[in-house]
C-alpha positions, 0 to 999 in steps of 0.5 A: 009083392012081387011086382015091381015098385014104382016109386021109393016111396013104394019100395021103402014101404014095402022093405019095411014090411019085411022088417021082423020076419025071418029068411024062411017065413020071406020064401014061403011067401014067395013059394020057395025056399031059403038058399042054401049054405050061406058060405058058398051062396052069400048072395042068396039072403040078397036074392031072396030080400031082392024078389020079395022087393019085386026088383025086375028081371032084366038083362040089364048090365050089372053096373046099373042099380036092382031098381034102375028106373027108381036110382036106387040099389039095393044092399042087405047088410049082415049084423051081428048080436051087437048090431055091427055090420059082420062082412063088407058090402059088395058094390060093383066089378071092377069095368073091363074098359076105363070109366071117364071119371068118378060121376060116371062110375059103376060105383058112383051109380050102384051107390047114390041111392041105396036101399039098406036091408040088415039082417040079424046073422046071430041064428041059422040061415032060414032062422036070420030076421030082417031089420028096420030097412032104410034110404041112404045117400052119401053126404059130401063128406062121404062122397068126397072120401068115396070118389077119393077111394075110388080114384086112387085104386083104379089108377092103382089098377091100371098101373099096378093091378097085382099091387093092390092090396085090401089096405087100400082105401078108407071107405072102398077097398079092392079084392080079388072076385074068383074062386080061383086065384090063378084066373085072370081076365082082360082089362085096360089101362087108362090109356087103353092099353090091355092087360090081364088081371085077377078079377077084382071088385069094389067093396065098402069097409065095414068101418064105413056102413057102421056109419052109416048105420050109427047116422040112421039110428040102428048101429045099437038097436037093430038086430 
């Protein structure tokens, strides 16, 4: 199970082989265990779906997908009891140096193919069952609204990156990504020009994946 996939098809076939087990039944198949509190690890589900997927381990940069050599990235999706997405979805780091434009974006390429892994959140963390995954691409409506998103907060972030609040954006909403609200880290204008600013990241509304979720069939029948 852990070796890497080497088509979608593969990959797919595999996520839905996790459907139905729990978080603790995955990690002894892989000879570990659950992580740990899911409040200060909330990636750890993701981490655990992610090596039972067999994503490769690699050093390379954040802004590509899990699976690099397929296109596809891969997001587990916590719901809740009535199949609701319970969280927003992460999608990228904001980039330390302006990207060119929206088809070249770490966003636009961590979210053309997505892989989409729901966990049911409605049971301790070992206890948490996997869902129906599934392949998802954004329809032209979908990306029209995500390049929209998308343009506006990073002009909104070289201006005014302290003014970016998370009622930005329909689909994509930028929020601070620090333990410390104090940090600050060095960015770039669209000219180039640097500047400092709290670490932010790109997120997906949790109106947007229950869409998607409610276009895939599973928004009243997963979890």
């Amino acid at each position: 199970m852990t070796t890497t996939p080497q088509s979608e098809r593969e990959l797919l076939a595999r996520a839905r082989t996790l459907g139905g087990r729990t978080l603790a039944e995955i990690a002894r198949s892989l000879a570990t265990i659950p992580g740990g509190d899911p409040r200060r690890h909330k990636g750890a589900a993701g981490a655990l779906v992610e090596r039972a997927l067999g994503a490769p381990r690699t050093t390379t940069a954040r802004s590509a997908p899990d699976f690099e050599a397929l296109g596809i990235e891969v997001k587990t999706l916590p719901i809740d009891a009535r199949g609701m997405p319970a969280e927003t979805t992460f999608v990228a780091a904001t980039p330390r140096t302006p990207e060119p434009d929206w088809e070249r974006s770490s966003v636009r390429r961590k979210l053309a193919r997505v892989l989409w892994v729901p966990i049911a959140i409605d049971a301790p963390f070992a206890e948490r069952r996997v869902g129906s995954a599934f392949l998802w691409s954004p329809d032209d409506e979908s990306e029209r609204v995500l390049r929209e998103d998308w343009t506006e907060l990073m002009e909104r972030f070289a201006l005014e990156p302290e003014g970016i609040s998370a009622r930005h954006g329909r689909a994509l909403q930028l929020r601070p990504k620090a333990r410390d609200a104090s940090v600050r880290v060095r960015a770039a204008s669209l000219d180039g020009a640097p500047l400092l600013a709290a670490p932010r990241a790109f997120y997906l509304r949790r109106t947007f994946t229950a869409q998607i979720l409610d276009r895939a069939g599973l928004l009243r029948t997963t979890g």
